[in-house]
N, C-alpha and C positions, 0 to 999 in steps of 0.2 A: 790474235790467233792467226791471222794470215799471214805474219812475219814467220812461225812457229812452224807452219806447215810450208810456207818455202824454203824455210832451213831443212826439213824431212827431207822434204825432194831433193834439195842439191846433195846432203848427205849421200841419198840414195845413189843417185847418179856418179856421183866420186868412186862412193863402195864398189859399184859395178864399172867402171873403170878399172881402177887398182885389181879387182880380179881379174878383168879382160887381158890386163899390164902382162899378171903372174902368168896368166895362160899362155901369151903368147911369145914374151920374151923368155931369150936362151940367155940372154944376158945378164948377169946379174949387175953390175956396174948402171950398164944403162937403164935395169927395173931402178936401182935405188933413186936415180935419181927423178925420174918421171914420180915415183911415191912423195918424194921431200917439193918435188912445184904441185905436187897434189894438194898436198897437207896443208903449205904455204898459201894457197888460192882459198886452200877451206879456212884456215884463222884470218886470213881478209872479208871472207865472209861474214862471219860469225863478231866482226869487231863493227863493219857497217849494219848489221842489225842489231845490235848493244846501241848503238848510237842513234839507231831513228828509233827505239823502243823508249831511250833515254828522252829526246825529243818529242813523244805523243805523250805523256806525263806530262812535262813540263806545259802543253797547249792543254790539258786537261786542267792542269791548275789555274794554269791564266785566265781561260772560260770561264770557271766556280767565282774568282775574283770579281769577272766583271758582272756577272749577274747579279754578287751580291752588291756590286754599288748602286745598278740598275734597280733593284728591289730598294734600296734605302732611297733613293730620288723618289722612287713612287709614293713611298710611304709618307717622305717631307710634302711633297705638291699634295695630298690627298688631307693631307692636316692643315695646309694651309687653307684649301678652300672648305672647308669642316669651319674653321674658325672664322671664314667671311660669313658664314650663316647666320649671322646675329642669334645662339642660341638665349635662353630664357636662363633665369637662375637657376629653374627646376632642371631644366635641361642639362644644365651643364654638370649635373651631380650623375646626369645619365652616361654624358659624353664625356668624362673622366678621364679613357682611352683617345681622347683627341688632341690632348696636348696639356700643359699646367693651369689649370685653372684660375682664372683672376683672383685678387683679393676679395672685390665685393660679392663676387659669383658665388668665393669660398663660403664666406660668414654667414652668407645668405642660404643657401644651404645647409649651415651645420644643424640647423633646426629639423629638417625634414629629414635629415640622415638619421639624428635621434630620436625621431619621432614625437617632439616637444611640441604643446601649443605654442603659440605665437607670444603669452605672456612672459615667456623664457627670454624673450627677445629683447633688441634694441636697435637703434637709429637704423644700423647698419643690414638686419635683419627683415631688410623686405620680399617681398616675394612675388614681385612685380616685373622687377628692373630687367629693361630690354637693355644689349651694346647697342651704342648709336655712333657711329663713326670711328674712328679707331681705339679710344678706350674709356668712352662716356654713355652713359644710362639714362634712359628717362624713365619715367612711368609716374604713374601719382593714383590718386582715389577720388569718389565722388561719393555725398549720401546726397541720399532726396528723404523726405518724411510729412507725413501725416499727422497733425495733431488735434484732438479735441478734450478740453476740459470741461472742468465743471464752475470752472471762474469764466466768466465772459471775458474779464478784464486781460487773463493771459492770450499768449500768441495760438490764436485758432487756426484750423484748415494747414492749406500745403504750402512746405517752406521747405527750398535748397539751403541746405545749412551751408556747406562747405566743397569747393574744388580746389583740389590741390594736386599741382602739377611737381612733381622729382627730377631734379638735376642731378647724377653722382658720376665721379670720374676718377677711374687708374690713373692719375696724370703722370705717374712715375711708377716704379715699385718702392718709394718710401712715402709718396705725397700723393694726398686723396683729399676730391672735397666730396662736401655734399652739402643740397638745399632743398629747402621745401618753400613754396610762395603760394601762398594762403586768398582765396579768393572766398572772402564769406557772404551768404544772404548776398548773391547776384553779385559783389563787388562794391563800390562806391556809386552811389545811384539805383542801387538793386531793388528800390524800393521797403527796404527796413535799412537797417543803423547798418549801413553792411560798411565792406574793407577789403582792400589788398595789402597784405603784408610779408612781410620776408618769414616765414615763420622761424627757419634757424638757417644759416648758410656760417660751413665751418671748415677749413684748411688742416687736414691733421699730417703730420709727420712720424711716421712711424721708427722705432729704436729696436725695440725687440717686444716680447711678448709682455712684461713685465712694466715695460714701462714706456709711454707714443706722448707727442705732443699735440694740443690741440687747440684753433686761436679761433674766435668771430663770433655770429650769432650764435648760443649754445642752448642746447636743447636742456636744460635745468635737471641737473640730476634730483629733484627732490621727490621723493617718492618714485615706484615703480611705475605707475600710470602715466607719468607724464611724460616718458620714456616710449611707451608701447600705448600712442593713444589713437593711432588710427581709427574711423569707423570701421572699416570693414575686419579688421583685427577684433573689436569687440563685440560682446553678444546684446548688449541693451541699444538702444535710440539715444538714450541720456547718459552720461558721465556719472557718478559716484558726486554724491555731493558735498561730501569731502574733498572732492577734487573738480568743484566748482567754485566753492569759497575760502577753504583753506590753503587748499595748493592750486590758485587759479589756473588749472590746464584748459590751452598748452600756453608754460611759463617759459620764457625764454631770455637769458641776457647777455652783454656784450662782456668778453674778456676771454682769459687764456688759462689753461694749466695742462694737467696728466691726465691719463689714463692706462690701466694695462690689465691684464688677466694673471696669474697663478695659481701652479696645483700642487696645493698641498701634499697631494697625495693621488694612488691611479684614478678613483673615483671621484675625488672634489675640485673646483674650482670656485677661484674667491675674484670677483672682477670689482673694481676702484676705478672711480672720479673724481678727480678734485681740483677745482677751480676759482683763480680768483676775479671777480667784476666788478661792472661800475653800480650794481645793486639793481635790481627786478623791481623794486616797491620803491612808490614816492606813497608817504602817508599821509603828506600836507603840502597845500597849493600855498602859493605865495602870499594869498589874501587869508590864510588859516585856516579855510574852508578842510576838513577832512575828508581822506577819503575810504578810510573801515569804516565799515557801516556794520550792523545787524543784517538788513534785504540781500546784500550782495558779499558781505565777508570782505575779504581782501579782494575780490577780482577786481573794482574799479580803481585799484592803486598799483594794478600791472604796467610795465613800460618803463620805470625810472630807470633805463639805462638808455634812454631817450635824451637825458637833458644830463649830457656828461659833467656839466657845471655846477649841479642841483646839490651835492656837497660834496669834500673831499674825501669821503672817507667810504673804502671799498668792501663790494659784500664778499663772502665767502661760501661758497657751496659742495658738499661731498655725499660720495654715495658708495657705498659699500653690499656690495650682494654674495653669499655663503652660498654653494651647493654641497653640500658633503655627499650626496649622490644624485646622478640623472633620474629629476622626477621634483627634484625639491630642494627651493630654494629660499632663503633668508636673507633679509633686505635691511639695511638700517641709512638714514642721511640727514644731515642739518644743512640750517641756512641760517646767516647771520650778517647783516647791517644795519647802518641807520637811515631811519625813514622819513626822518626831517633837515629840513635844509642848516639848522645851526646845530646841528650835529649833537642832538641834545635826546635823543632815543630811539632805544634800537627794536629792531624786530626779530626776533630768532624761534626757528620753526625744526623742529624735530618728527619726523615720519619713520614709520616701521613697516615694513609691507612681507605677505609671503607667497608663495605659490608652490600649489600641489597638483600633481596628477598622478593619477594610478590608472592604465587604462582605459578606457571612455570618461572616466569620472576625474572632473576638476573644483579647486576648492582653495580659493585666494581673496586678499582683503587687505587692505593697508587703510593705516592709521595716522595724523599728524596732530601735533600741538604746537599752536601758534603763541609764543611770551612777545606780549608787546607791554615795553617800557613807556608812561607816562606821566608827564611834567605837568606844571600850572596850564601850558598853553595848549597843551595835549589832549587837557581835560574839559578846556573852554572848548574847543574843535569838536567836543563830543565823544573822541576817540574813547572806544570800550576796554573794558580789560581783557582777556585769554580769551581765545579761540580753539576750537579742538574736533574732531569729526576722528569717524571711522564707515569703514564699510565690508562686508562680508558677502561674497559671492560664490554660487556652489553652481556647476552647472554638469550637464550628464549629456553626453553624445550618444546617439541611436540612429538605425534605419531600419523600419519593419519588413520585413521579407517577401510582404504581401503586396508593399507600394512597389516594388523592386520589380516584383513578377508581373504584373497589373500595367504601369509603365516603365520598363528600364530606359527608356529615352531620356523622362524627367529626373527619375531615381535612379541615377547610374552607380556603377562603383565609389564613385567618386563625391557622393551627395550625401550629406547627413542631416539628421534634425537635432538641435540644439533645446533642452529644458535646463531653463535658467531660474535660480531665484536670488535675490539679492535682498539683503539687511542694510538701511543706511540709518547715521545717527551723525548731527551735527548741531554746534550750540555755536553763535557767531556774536554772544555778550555774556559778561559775565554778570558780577554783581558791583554796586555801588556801596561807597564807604561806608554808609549804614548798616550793610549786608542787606538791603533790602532787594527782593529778589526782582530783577528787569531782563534775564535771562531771553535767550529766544532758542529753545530746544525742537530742532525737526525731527522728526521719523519720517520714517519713508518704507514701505516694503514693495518692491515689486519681483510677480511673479513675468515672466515672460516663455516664447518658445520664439523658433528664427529654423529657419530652412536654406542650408545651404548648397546648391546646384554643384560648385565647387568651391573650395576651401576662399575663394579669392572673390566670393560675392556671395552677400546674405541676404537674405528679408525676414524683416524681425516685425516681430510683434509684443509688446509690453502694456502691462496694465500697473498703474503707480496710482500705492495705495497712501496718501500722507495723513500723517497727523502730527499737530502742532503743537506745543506749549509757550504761549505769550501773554503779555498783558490783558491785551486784544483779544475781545470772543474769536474762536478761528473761522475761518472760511472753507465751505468744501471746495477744493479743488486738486481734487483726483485726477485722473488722465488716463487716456485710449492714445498708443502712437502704433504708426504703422510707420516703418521705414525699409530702404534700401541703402544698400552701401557696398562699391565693388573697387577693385585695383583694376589698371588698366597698362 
């Protein structure tokens, strides 16, 4: 504007010249010429402001430039230090806007973005994990619990069952490990049968969605529980007892294969395991002694990928899970090796598992059948024939509105109660060649409820109702447990 209006004025002042010229020259010769250095001084004018108008544009653009670089440096240092925050997994489903989200941060969230319980889940799916240095996690769980029966003989009073601490690392964007080290009943020395053990530690290499590899400890695909067995993940005190002596969880053993996800279609996902090892069950010690029993099932014949030498011949394990929609999923897996040292029979183990939710209300159960193969020396050892268990779990989420108003401190948003009931059935012998009946068939029903402060710490309460069928008159022993169990 102020170029525009000193051009006005010169204008003006010329104008008023050139007439003063007319006015007062006789001349005409000398008026022309006095007009043409008039005009001449006016387009000198009018060309140096073309020229500095041209120039404050051009400094107008250069300015817009550099602000906007000045804005993009803010915005890089402002995400850098966003991401020294060591956010949570929960977190970082919030902080999305802060930059690409890790791998495990990902997976670890996609539950709570689909608003899945935790049975939807796997290894990878915890909801704990802090960053711990530049692209490693820790976190792990504890329970504590309360027991009393109505057998003297079982484990009475208060017992640390289990601490376990999590290792997981971005060590790349194709290579990820993760572990878990098992410190049970205090440890070794803890005062009962305790232990420290590696529970799984595994190297995965990632390809594409469809197909990742993966090598070391491995967490056993067999059945869905063994998979998602945390305490604080689950609503009981006790495991499924099916998945105490048919799929001893937590099962785990040494070797390598695949894994990957696909989608059928927009709503399905079909996710695969499959893995070969040095096999999970020894069935027989060296001196013959067996180790299936009827009391304990298979769990006292866990570890044979301990004794890499124990026979040549490797187990194989898969696991196959169907979603045809968010909400419900379908499970199928085997396992097969042999479980004696002269390579003379095998054990092979098929499980079916599902899981439902609709809303507050869930409604899941898996199943397995144990085929174990038995020879002359098999049968000296005691070893029984088929194993088999199932178990059925319905459980309904609520918070009264009453507890909410009364204390929203204890009963926040965030806190719900859990009513759980559970069906269990497991048989750990068959019959003998006579078909005379030496069966040993459990029941179990327990009712429970569990109070959760936040999704990531419960307190359960359960009452386990059993009944037997043995040889043997049974014994009552029912049970009162009172437990906790939190992520950390």
């Amino acid at each position: 504007m102020r170029y525009l209006s000193l051009f006005l004025v010169v204008s003006l002042a010329l104008t008023f010249c050139i007439n003063d010229v007319f006015a007062q020259s006789s001349e005409p010769e000398a008026l022309k010429n006095k007009v043409e250095t008039l005009e001449k001084e006016l387009q000198e004018i009018k060309t140096l402001l073309r020229q500095q108008s041209e120039k404050d544009v051009q400094k107008e653009k250069e300015m817009a430039l550099l602000k906007e670089e000045v804005q993009k440096k803010e915005i890089k240092i402002s995400t850098e230090e966003a991401a020294a925050q060591l956010p949570t997994v929960k977190e970082a489903v919030v902080k999305k806007d802060v930059g690409e989200v890790p791998y495990l941060a990902k997976k670890g969230s996609e539950l709570a973005e689909k608003k899945l319980a935790p049975s939807f889940g796997g290894i990878y799916t915890k909801p704990f994990l802090r960053r711990f240095g530049r692209n490693t996690y820790v976190g792990g769980y504890m329970d504590f619990a309360f027991r009393s029966t109505e057998n003297e003989a079982d484990m009475q009073g208060f017992v640390q069952n289990r601490f376990i601490p999590f290792i997981y690392s971005d060590i790349s964007d194709r290579v990820k490990l993760a572990t878990e080290i098992e410190f049970e009943y205090g440890g070794v020395g803890g005062g009962r049968s305790g232990e420290v053990i590696l529970e799984f530690a595994t190297i995965d290499f990632l390809l594409t969605d469809w197909i990742n590899w993966r090598g070391g400890y491995i967490l056993t695909p067999l059945g869905k529980l063994n998979l998602v067995h945390d305490s604080p993940l689950q609503d009981f005190t006790d495991r499924p007892l099916v998945d105490q002596l048919v799929i001893p969880t937590t099962l785990t053993d040494l070797g390598m294969g695949f894994f990957g996800t696909m989608y059928p279609s927009e709503l399905s996902k079909l996710d695969y395991e499959i893995y070969a090892t040095n096999g999970a069950f020894r069935g027989l010690d060296a001196d013959g002694t067996s180790r299936f029993g009827e009391v304990n099932g298979l769990r006292s014949s866990r570890g044979g990928f301990a004794n890499d030498n124990y026979n040549e011949s490797p187990g194989v394990v898969g696991h196959v899970a169907f979603s045809p929609f968010i909400g419900l999923e379908f499970g199928g897996s085997a396992y097969t090796s042999q479980y004696d040292e002269n390579n003379d029979n095998r054990l092979t183990i098929s499980a079916l598992d599902f899981t439902y939710q609709r809303g507050p209300f869930e409604f899941l159960g898996e199943g397995a059948y144990a085929f174990i193969d038995t020879n002359e020396l098999a049968d000296d050892a005691g070893i029984t024939d088929d194993m088999w268990g199932y178990y059925l779990e319905a459980r309904y989420h609520f918070m009264p509105s009453v507890l909410k108003n009364w204390s929203p401190k204890i009963f926040t948003e965030n806190s719900t109660f859990t009513g759980v009931l559970r069906w269990d059935q497991v048989q750990t012998a068959g019959r003998d060649d006579d078909f005379e009946s030496v069966h040993w068939l459990r029941n179990r029903v327990t009712p429970g409820l569990n109070y959760r402060y936040t999704e990531d710490t419960v307190f359960k309460l359960d009452y386990q109702i059993n009944m037997e069928e043995k040889d043997m008159p049974g014994i009552a022993n029912n049970a009162f447990l009172f437990s906790v169990a939190t992520y950390f």
